[in-house]
Every structure is written in structure tokens, then in C-alpha cells.
PAKOL-615795 format. One line per 3 residues: number of its first residue (from 0); for each residue x, y, z of C-alpha. Coordinates in nm, 3 decimals. Example, Ala and Ser with C-alpha at 12.3 -4.5 7.8 and 13.67 -1.06 7.14 Angstrom:
REM PAKOL-615795
0) 1.230 -0.450 0.780; 1.367 -0.106 0.714
***
This chain:
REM PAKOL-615795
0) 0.000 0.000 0.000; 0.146 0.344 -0.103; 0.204 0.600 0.158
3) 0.013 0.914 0.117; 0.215 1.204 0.285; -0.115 1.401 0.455
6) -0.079 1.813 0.313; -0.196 2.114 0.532; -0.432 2.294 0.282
9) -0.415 2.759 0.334; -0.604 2.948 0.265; -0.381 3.259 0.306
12) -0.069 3.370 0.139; 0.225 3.616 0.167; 0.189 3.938 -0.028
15) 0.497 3.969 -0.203; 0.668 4.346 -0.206; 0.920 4.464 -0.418
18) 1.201 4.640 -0.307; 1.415 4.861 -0.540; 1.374 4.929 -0.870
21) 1.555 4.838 -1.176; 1.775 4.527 -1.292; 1.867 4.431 -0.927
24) 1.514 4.485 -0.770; 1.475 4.229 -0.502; 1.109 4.094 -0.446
27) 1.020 3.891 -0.076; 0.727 3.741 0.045; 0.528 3.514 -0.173
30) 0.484 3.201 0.022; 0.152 3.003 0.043; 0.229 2.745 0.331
33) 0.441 2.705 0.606; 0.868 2.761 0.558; 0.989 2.563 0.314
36) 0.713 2.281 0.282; 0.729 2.256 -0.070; 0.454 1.943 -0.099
39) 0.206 2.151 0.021; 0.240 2.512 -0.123; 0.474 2.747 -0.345
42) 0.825 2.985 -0.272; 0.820 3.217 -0.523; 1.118 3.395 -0.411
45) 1.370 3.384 -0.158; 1.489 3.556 0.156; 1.673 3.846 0.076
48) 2.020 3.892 0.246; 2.085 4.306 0.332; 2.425 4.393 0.503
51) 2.422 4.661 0.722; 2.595 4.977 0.700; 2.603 5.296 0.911
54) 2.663 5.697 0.834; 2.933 5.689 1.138; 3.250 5.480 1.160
57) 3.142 5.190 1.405; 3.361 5.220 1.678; 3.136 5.029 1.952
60) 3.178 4.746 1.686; 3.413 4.421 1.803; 3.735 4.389 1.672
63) 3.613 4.065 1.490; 3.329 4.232 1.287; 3.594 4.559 1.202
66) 3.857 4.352 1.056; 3.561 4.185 0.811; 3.528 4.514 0.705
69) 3.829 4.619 0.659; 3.898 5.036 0.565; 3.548 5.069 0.356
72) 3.371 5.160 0.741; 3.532 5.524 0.655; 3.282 5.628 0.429
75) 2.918 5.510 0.394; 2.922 5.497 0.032; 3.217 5.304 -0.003
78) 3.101 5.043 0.268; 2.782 5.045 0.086; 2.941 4.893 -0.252
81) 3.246 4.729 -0.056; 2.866 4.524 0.067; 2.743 4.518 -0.287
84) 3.024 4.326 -0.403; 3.033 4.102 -0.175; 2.692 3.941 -0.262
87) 2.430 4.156 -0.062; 2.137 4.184 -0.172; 2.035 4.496 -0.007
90) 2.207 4.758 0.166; 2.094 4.836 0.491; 2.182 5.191 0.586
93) 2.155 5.284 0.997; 2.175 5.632 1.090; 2.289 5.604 1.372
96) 2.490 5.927 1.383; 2.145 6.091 1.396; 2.090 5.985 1.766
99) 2.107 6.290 2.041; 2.370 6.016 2.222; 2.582 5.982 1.956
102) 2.692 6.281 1.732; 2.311 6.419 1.709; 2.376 6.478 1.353
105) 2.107 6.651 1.186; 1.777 6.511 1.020; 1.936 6.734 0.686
108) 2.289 6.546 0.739; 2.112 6.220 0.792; 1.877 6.284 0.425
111) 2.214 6.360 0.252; 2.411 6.047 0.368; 2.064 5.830 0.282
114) 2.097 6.040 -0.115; 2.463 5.943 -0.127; 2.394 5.586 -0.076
117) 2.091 5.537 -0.259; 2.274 5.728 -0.583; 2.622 5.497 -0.546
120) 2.443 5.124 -0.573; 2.180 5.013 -0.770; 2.066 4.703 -0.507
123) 1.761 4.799 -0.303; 1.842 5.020 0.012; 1.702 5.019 0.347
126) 1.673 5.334 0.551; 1.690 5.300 0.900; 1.659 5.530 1.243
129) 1.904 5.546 1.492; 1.614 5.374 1.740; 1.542 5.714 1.876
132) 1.181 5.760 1.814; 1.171 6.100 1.837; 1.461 6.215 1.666
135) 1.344 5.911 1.400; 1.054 6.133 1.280; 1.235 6.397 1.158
138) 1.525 6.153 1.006; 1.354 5.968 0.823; 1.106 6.193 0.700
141) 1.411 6.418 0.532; 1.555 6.076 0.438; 1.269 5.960 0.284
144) 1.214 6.293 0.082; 1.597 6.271 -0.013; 1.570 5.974 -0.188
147) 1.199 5.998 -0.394; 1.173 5.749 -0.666; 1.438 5.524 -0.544
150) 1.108 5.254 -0.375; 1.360 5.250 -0.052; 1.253 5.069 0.244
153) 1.219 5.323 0.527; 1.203 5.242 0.910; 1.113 5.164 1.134
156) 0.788 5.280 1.216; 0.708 5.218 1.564; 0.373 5.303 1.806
159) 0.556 5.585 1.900; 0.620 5.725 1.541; 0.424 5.563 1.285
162) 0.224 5.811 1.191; 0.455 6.063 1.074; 0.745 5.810 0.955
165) 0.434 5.616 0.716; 0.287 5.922 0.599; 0.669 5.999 0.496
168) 0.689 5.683 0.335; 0.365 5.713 0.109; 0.429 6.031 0.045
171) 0.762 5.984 -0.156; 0.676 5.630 -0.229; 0.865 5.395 -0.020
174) 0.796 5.096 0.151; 0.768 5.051 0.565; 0.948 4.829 0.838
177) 0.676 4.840 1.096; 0.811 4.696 1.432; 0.625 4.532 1.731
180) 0.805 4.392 2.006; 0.774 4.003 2.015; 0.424 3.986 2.031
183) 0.163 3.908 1.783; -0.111 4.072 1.891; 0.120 4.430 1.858
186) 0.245 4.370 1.545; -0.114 4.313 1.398; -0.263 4.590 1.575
189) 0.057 4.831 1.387; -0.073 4.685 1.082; -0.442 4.783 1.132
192) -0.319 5.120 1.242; -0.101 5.181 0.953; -0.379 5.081 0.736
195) -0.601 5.315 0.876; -0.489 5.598 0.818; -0.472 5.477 0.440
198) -0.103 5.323 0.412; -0.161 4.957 0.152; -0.062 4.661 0.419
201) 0.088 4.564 0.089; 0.379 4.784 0.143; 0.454 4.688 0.469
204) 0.758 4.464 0.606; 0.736 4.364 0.960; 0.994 4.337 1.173
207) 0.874 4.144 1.508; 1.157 4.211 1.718; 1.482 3.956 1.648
210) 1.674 3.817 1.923; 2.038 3.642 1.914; 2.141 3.260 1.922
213) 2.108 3.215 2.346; 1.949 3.518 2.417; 1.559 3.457 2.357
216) 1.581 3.328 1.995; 1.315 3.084 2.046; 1.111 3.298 2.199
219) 1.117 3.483 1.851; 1.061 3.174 1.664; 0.751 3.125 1.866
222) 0.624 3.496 1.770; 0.728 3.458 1.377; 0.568 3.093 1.372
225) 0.236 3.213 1.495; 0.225 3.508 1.266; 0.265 3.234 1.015
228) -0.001 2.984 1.124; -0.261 3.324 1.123; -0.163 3.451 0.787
231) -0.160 3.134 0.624; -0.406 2.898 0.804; -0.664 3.192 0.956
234) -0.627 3.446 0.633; -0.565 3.741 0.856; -0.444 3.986 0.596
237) -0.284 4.224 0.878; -0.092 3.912 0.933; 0.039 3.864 0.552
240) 0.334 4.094 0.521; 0.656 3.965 0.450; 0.876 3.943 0.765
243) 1.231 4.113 0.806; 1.451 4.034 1.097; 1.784 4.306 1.193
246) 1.980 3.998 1.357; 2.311 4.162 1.311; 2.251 4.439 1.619
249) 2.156 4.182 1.830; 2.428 3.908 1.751; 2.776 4.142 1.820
252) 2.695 4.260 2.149; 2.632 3.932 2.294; 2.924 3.787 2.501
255) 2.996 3.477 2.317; 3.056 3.686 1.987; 3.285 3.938 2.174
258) 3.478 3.741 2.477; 3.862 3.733 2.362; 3.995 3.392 2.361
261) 4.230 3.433 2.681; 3.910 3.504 2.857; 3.742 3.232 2.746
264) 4.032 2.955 2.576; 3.743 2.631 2.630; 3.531 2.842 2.334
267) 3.773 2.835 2.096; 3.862 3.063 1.789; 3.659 3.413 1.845
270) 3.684 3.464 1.456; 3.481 3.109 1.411; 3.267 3.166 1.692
273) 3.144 3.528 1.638; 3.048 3.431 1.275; 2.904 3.108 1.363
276) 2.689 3.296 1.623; 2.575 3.519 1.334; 2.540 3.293 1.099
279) 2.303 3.006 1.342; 2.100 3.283 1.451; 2.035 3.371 1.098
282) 1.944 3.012 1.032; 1.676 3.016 1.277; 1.534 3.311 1.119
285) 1.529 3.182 0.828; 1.350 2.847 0.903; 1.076 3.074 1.106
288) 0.980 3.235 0.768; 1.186 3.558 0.783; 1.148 3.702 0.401
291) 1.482 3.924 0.492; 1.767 3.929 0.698; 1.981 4.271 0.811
294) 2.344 4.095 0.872; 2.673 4.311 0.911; 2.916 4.021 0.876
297) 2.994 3.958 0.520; 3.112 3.567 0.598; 2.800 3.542 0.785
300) 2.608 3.649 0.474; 2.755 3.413 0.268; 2.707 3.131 0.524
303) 2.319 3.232 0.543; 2.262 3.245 0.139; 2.432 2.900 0.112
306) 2.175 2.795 0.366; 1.890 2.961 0.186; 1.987 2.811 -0.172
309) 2.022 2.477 -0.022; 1.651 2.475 0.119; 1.476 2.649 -0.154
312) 1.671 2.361 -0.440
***
């Protein structure tokens, strides 16, 4: 007697949103069942891989993660194609210079770094805050204007901010990173509030709040696999947007991708274990759902699109 492999039938999907324009737009989303379960639904197109850059030199940055990096940290646009050519698929600018603790630049100064970058690549670019919501609404609203026609992503719009940072995005025609922290019911109820006041839910990215190998990770594959099962098996459309996850921020602060090897000889080679942290939490994003990644070491990128190629063959 045959064996007949039972198949979970949806009855939602994943709008797909297309970031970029041009030859090297990247489109995410897609999916109509559950990560990678290719007997019972379809993967149009794969998780995108964006590398992180920032409009300040990274000094709070481990030695490990500089080194990767090499001299290109000097100057935003040259870390920005020192990233395209080593395979990212999106640039991923943070302006974190912008924030009143760091060197409080200016939402102006911020717009022109954003204009720099978006004019010297032609992969899709992200646009992020420094995390200051305050100081985030008048950022990214200069950013946003700064780089009109470009279909940047722009974020991220939290409760806080969303208003002024979405209207800022549909006014120059971007798309949004709206982000909840780790729980569902706050990331849909962004969604319906970003909808409301007339922004399409299918320009919206959410970002549910990553957290780093050890430090709550499954806790955010919980969150990201129930947004699944109610987009996908429940049809909630304010669950349906494709799902970014900024992993790199989270990863190189943790200990075990920072502790020097005479502090810690029984773990080994910090090189292999600071991009093996990156590059496991990335996994586990990945085989949650995530649609995109935000990564800042290039080896770690590489280890994460192997991964991705080998499940979507």
C-alpha cells in the first residue's frame, strides 16, 4: 500500500513586495504554506540577504566584525558597494549618527548620507533610524524625501512614530518596516493602524523584534511561527506581510561573539565563533519564515545564502 504524505491545505498567502527598482530589484514574500514545505504550497522567491551599514565609523563594533570590514567603514558609500560586491542583496543603511547620544547629527545630514547611498548602488536600500523615536521622525522623514523614486525601504515605524514616519513613506513612495516587540497581537494591531490611516498593508515589512542565538531566539521563533499559522491557516491579511529580521545588532553585542579567547580559551577561535553565532541565529530566522535578513558580517552572509539556496533547491 502506497504511503500518502497528509498536506496542510491555506487558505492565506504572503503578499509579495518589491524592493528597489531596476535590474537588481529584489522581491520577498510570496509564500503560500508554512517555511519551506514545498509538498504543500509554493516559494516564489527567496529571503533576501541586506548587510548593514552605518553613516558613522562603528567604533562600539568588536574587533572581529571591524577587521571583516576592513577600511570601507570610513565612508558610507564606499562600505555600501564594498557590501554590494560582496553578494548583498540589499544595503541596509543605519543612521545612527542621527541619535542625540551619539553625534546628534542633523535630520538634513542624515537625508544627505541616505541620497549618497541610494545614488552609489543600484541594489535595493534600506533606511533606518538610529532607534530614537523622536529624533526618528524627523530623520527619516528628510531621508525619505531625499531619496523619492528610489522605492527605498524606510524604518522603522514604531507606536511611538508611525504616523509621521508612514505618511513619509507614502508620500515619496517607499515601503515601511513596521516593528512590534515580540508579540503578535502588537504587530497586527501596527498593521491595522497603519492601514487606517490609508497606508496599503501591501507595502509593509514587519519586523517582530529579532533576538540572538542564546538570548531569547526561540522565543522569537515562537512569535514569527504564529504570525505564520494566522496569515496562512486563519487568512488574517494584517498578518500577511513579508517578515524582516535586523539579527546583526543583536548578535555582536552578545558575550559569546565578543569574549577574547584568553578570557574564554574552552570556546575556541573568536573569529569562528562570532560568525558562527551570526550565521546560526540567521538560520533560525530563516527556518521561522523571515522574508529578509539585516546581517553586518559579510562571511555570515555568505554562510546564510548557502543555507537559503540549499533549502529552496
Amino acid at each position: 500500500m502506497a504511503l500518502t504524505i497528509p498536506k496542510e491545505s491555506y487558505s492565506g498567502k504572503i503578499y509579495s513586495v518589491q524592493l528597489g527598482s531596476g535590474a537588481k530589484a529584489v522581491t520577498i514574500g510570496g509564500a503560500s504554506a508554512l517555511p519551506y514545505l514545498a509538498f504543500e504550497g509554493t516559494f516564489p522567491n527567496k529571503p533576501a540577504v541586506a548587510l548593514e551599514i552605518m553613516d558613522i565609523a562603528p567604533d562600539d563594533w568588536p574587533e572581529t566584525l571591524k577587521k571583516a570590514i576592513g577600511g570601507a567603514a570610513s565612508s558610507p558609500v564606499q562600505w555600501a558597494k564594498f557590501c554590494q560586491e560582496h553578494g548583498a542583496d540589499v544595503i541596509a543603511l543605519r543612521l545612527m549618527g542621527t541619535h542625540p547620544d551619539q553625534m546628534n547629527k542633523s535630520a538634513d545630514e542624515g537625508a544627505k548620507v541616505a541620497a549618497e547611498v541610494a545614488a552609489a548602488v543600484d541594489i535595493p536600500l534600506i533606511i533606518l533610524g538610529s532607534g530614537h523615536a523622536e529624533k526618528d521622525t524627523q530623520v527619516l522623514q528628510a531621508a525619505a524625501a531625499a531619496t523619492r523614486g528610489k522605492n527605498c525601504t524606510i524604518g522603522k515605524a514604531v507606536e511611538e512614530n508611525y504616523k509621521t514616519i508612514a505618511a513619509a513613506a507614502m508620500a515619496n513612495d517607499h515601503k515601511l518596516i513596521a516593528m512590534s516587540q515580540l508579540d503578535v497581537n502588537l504587530a497586527k494591531q501596527l498593521n491595522i493602524l497603519l492601514t487606517q490611516m490609508g497606508f496599503d498593508k501591501e507595502r509593509i515589512i514587519m519586523d517582530p523584534m529579532s533576538s540572538a542565538l542564546g538570548y531569547g531566539l526561540e522565543y522569537t521563533y515562537s512569535v514569527m511561527e504564529r504570525i505564520r499559522l494566522a496569515a496562512l491557516l486563519q487568512n488574517d491579511a494584517m498578518m500577511q506581510t513579508p517578515i524582516v529580521c535586523d539579527i546583526g545588532a543583536n548578535v555582536w553585542k552578545v558575550k559569546e561573539a565578543m569574549a577574547a579567547e584568553a578570557e574564554m580559551p574552552e570556546w575556541g577561535s573568536l573569529e569562528d565563533r562570532a560568525l558562527t553565532w551570526e550565521s546560526v541565529t540567521a538560520s533560525a530566522m530563516i527556518t521561522a519564515g523571515a522574508d529578509m535578513l539585516i546581517m553586518r558580517h559579510p562571511g555570515a552572509a555568505v554562510k546564510a545564502k548557502e543555507l537559503i539556496a540549499e533549502l529552496m533547491g
